[in-house]
C-alpha atoms as one frame of an Amber mdcrd trajectory, in Angstrom:
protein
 179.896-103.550 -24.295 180.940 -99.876 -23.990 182.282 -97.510 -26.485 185.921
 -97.749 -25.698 185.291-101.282 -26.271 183.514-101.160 -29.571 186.284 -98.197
 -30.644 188.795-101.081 -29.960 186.924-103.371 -32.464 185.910-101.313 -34.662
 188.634-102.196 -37.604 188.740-105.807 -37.351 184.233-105.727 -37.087 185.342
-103.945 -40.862 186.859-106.428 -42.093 184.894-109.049 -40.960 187.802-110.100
 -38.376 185.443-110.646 -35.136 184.903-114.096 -33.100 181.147-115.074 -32.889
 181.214-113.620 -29.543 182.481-110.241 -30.188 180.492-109.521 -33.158 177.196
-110.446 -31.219 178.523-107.818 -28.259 179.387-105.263 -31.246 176.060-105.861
 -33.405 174.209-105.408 -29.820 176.298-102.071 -28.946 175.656-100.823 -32.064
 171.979-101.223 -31.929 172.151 -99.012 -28.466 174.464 -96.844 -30.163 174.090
 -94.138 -32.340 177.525 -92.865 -32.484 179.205 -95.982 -32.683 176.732 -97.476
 -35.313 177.280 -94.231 -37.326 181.196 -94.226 -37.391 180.977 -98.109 -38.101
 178.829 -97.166 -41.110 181.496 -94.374 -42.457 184.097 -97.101 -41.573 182.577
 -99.312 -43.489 182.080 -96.519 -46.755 185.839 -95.696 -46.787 187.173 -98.788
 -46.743 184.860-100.003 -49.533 186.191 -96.501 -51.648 189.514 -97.534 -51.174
 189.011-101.165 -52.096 187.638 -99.655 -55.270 190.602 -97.190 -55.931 193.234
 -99.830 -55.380 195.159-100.624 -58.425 196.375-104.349 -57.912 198.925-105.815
 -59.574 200.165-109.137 -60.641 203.943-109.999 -59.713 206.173-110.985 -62.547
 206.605-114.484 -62.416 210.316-113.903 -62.027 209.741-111.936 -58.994 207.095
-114.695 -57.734 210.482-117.027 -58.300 213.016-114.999 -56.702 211.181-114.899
 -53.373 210.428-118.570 -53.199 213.966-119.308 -53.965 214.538-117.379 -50.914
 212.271-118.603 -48.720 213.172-121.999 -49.341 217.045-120.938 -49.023 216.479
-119.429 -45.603 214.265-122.492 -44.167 217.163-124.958 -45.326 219.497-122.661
 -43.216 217.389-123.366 -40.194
């Protein structure tokens, strides 16, 4: 694997998105790599910072209503 190739997979490797196959090309890159191993590192850091800065939510139930209502409207329709 080459770096354009890795730079490609770089976001889904992140989030643990890869097929058998392409993580063992990635992991192997990476261990040739220094650049790519080091931005796949920093990758890594910032998405765990914003995991821990994100505020989540629960819907209000009538919300959580409203949208199944439509869902189930529009898949009638069909």
């Amino acid at each position: 694997m080459n770096c354009q190739k890795a730079q490609v997979l770089m976001s889904a490797a992140v989030d643990c998105e890869l097929t058998v196959k392409e993580e063992e090309g990635f992991l192997l890159h990476l261990s040739e790599c220094k650049e790519c191993k080091d931005e796949f590192e920093d990758a890594k850091k910032t998405k765990m910072i914003i995991k821990e800065k994100i505020v989540q939510f629960k819907a209000p139930q009538s919300l959580f209503n409203s949208i199944m209502e439509l869902t189930s409207a529009s898949s009638v329709e069909r």
